[in-house]
C-alpha positions as CSV (number, residue, x, y, z in Angstrom):
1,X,3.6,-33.3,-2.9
2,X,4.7,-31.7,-6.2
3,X,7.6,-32.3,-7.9
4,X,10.1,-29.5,-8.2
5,X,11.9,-28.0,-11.3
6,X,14.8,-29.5,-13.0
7,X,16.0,-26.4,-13.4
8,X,17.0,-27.0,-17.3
9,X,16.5,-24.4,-19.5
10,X,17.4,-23.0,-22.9
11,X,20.6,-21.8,-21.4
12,X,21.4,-25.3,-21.0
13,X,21.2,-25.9,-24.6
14,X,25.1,-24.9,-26.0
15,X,26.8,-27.3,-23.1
16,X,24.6,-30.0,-24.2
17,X,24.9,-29.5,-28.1
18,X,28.6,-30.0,-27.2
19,X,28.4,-33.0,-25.1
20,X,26.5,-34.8,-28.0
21,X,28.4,-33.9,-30.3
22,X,31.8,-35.0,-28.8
23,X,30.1,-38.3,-27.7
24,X,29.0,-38.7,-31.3
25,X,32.6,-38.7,-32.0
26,X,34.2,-40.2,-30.0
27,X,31.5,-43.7,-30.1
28,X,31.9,-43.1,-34.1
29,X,36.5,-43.2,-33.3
30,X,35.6,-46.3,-31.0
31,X,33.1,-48.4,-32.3
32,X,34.0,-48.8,-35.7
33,X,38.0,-49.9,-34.7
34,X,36.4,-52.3,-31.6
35,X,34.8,-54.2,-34.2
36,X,37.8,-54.7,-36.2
37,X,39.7,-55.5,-33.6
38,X,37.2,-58.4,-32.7
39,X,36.3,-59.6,-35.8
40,X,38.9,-57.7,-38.4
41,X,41.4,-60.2,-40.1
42,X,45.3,-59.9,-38.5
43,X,48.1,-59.3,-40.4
44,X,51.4,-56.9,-40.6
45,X,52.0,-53.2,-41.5
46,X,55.1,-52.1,-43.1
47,X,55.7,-48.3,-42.9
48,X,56.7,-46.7,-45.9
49,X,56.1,-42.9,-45.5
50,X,55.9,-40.9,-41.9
51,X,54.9,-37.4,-41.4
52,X,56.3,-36.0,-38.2
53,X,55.3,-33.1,-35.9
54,X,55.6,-31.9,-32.1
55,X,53.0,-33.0,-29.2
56,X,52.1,-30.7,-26.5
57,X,54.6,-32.0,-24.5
58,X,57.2,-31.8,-27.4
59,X,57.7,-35.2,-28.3
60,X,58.2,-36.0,-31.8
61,X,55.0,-38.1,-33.2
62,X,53.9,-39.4,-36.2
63,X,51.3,-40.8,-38.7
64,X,52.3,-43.7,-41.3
65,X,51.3,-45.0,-44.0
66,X,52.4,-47.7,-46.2
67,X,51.2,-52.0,-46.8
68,X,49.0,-54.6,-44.8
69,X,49.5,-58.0,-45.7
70,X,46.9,-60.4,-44.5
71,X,48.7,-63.2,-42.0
72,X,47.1,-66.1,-44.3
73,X,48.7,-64.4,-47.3
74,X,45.5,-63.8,-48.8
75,X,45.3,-60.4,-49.7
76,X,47.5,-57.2,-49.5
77,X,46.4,-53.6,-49.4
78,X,48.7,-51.1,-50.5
79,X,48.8,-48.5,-49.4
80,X,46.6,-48.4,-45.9
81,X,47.0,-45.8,-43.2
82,X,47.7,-47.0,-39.7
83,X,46.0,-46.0,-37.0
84,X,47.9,-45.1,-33.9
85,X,50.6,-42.8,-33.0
86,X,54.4,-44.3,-33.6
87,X,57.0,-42.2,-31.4
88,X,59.8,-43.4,-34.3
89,X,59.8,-44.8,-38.0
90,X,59.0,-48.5,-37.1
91,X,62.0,-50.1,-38.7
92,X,59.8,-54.1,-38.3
93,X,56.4,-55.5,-39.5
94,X,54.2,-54.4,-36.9
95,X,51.0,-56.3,-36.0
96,X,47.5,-54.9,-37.5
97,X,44.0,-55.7,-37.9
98,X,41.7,-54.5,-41.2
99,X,37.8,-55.4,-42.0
100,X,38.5,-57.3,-45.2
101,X,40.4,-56.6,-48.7
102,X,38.9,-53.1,-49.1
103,X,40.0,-51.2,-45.4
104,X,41.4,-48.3,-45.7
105,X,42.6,-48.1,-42.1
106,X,45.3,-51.0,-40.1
107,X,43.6,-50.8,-36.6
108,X,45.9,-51.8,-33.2
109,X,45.5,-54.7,-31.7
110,X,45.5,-52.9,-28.3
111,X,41.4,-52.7,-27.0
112,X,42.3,-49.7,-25.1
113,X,42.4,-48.0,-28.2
114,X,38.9,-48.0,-28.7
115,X,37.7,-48.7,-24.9
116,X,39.4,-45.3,-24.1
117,X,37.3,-43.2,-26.7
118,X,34.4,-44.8,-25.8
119,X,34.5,-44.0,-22.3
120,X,35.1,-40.3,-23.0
121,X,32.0,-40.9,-25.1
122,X,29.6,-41.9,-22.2
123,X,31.0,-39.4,-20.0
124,X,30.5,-36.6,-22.8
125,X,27.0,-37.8,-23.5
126,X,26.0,-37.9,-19.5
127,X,25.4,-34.7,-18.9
128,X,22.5,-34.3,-22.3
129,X,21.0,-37.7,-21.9
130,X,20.3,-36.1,-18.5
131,X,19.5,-32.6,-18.9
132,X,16.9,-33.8,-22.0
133,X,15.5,-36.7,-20.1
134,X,14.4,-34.1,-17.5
135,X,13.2,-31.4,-19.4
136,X,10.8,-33.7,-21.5
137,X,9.7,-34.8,-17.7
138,X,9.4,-31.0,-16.8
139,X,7.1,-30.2,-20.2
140,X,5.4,-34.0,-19.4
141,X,4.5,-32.1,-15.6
142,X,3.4,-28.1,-17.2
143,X,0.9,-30.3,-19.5
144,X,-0.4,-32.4,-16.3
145,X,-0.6,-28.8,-14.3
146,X,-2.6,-27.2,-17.4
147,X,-4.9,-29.7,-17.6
148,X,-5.7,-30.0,-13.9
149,X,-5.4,-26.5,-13.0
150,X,-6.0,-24.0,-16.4
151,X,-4.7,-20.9,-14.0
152,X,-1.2,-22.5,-14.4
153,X,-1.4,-21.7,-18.0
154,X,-0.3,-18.3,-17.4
155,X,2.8,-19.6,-15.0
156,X,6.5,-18.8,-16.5
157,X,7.7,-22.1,-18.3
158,X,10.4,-23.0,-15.7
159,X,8.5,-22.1,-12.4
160,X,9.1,-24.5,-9.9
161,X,6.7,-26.2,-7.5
162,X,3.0,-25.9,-8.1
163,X,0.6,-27.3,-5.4
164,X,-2.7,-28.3,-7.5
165,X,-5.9,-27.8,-5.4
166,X,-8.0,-31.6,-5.2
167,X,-10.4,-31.6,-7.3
168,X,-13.9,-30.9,-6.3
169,X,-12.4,-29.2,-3.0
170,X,-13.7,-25.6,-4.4
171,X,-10.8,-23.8,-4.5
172,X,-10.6,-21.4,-7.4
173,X,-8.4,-18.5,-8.5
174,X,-7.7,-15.5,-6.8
175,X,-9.5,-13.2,-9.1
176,X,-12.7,-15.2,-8.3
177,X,-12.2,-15.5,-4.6
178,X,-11.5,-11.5,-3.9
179,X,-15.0,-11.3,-6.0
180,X,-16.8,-13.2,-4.1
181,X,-15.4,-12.0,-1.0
182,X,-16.0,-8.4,-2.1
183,X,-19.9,-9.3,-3.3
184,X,-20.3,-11.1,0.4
185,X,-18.7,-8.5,2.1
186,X,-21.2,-5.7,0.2
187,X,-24.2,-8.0,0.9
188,X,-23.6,-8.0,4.5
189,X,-22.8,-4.4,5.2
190,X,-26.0,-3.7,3.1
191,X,-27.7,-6.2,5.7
192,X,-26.5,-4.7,8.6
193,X,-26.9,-1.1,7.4
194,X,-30.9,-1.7,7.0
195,X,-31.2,-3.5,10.5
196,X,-29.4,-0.3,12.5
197,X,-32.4,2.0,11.3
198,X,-34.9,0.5,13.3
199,X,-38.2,2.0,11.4
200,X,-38.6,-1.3,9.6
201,X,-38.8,-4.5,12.0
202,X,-36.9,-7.3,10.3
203,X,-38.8,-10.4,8.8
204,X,-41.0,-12.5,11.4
205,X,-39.9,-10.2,14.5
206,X,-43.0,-9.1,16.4
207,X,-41.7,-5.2,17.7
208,X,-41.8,-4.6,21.1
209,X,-43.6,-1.6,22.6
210,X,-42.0,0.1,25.8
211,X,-43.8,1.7,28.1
């Protein structure tokens, strides 16, 4: 039973440039801050500057930077954005994470931070791992098709179902069957066109005489 056509094609090719790239981004958002969060050192974040602006909702949001200082008392970095949104100035210390002395980023303790992002990453990245998963299959089955039956050659790239005839079973293409059908169809009319004359007795026929 052949197989039938995915159906991708080069159509497909602008949805799936998108889908990589937004699962690129959003694994290179997550991954980097669940690692910190896991093994980053913890510590406190004192805002010093804010910049404001207006969410789609119209809420007021903001950014803020300003100094990490490691719980131990080891280091402090100065100054160090934080990630996150704050809704306010944070007036307190609030509680951060950084990969060492050099970070340049205070990550949230919060795993849905990064969890979040990553799932919109695998969802983005679904649809491509899919869609180029079965097109290599699709080429994988043309190349099978050419090899066992070199008539498929000439078949569109994204044709669908091709039966393949067994081999040895003598089935060829129609070009060489309407040939031979026309050169056996010629033969026998020729045949039968010589017998209906009569003057010359066929091959090993004794004629008969009537009286």
């Amino acid at each position: 039973m052949a197989r039938k056509s995915s159906g991708v094609d080069v159509q497909h090719a602008i949805p799936i440039v998108i889908g990589l790239a937004c699962g690129i981004y959003a694994f290179s958002v997550g991954v980097p801050r669940l690692v910190t969060q896991l093994t980053g050192v913890e510590g406190s974040f004192t805002a010093e500057r804010c910049t404001w602006e207006l969410d789609s909702e119209g809420e007021t949001q903001g950014e803020c930077e300003g100094s990490f200082t490691a719980s131990d008392g080891s280091f402090t970095i100065r100054p160090i954005e934080s990630e996150g949104v704050f809704h306010s100035r944070p007036q307190e210390p609030v509680t951060r994470l950084v990969g060492g002395p050099s970070a340049d980023k205070a990550v949230p303790p919060d795993l849905a931070t990064s969890l979040v992002p990553m799932g919109f990453g695998l969802t983005a990245s679904a649809f491509p791992a899919w869609a180029l998963t079965a097109a290599t299959r699709d080429a994988a089955e043309r190349r099978r098709r050419r090899r066992a039956w070199p008539a498929a050659a000439d078949l569109p790239p994204n044709f669908g179902p091709v039966r393949i005839p067994p081999a040895g079973s003598g089935t060829e293409t129609g070009a060489g069957r309407s040939a031979d059908t026309a050169a056996g169809s010629s033969a026998g009319s020729a045949a039968g066109s010589s017998a209906a004359v009569g003057s010359v007795p066929p091959v090993g026929t004794t004629p008969k005489h009537h009286s």
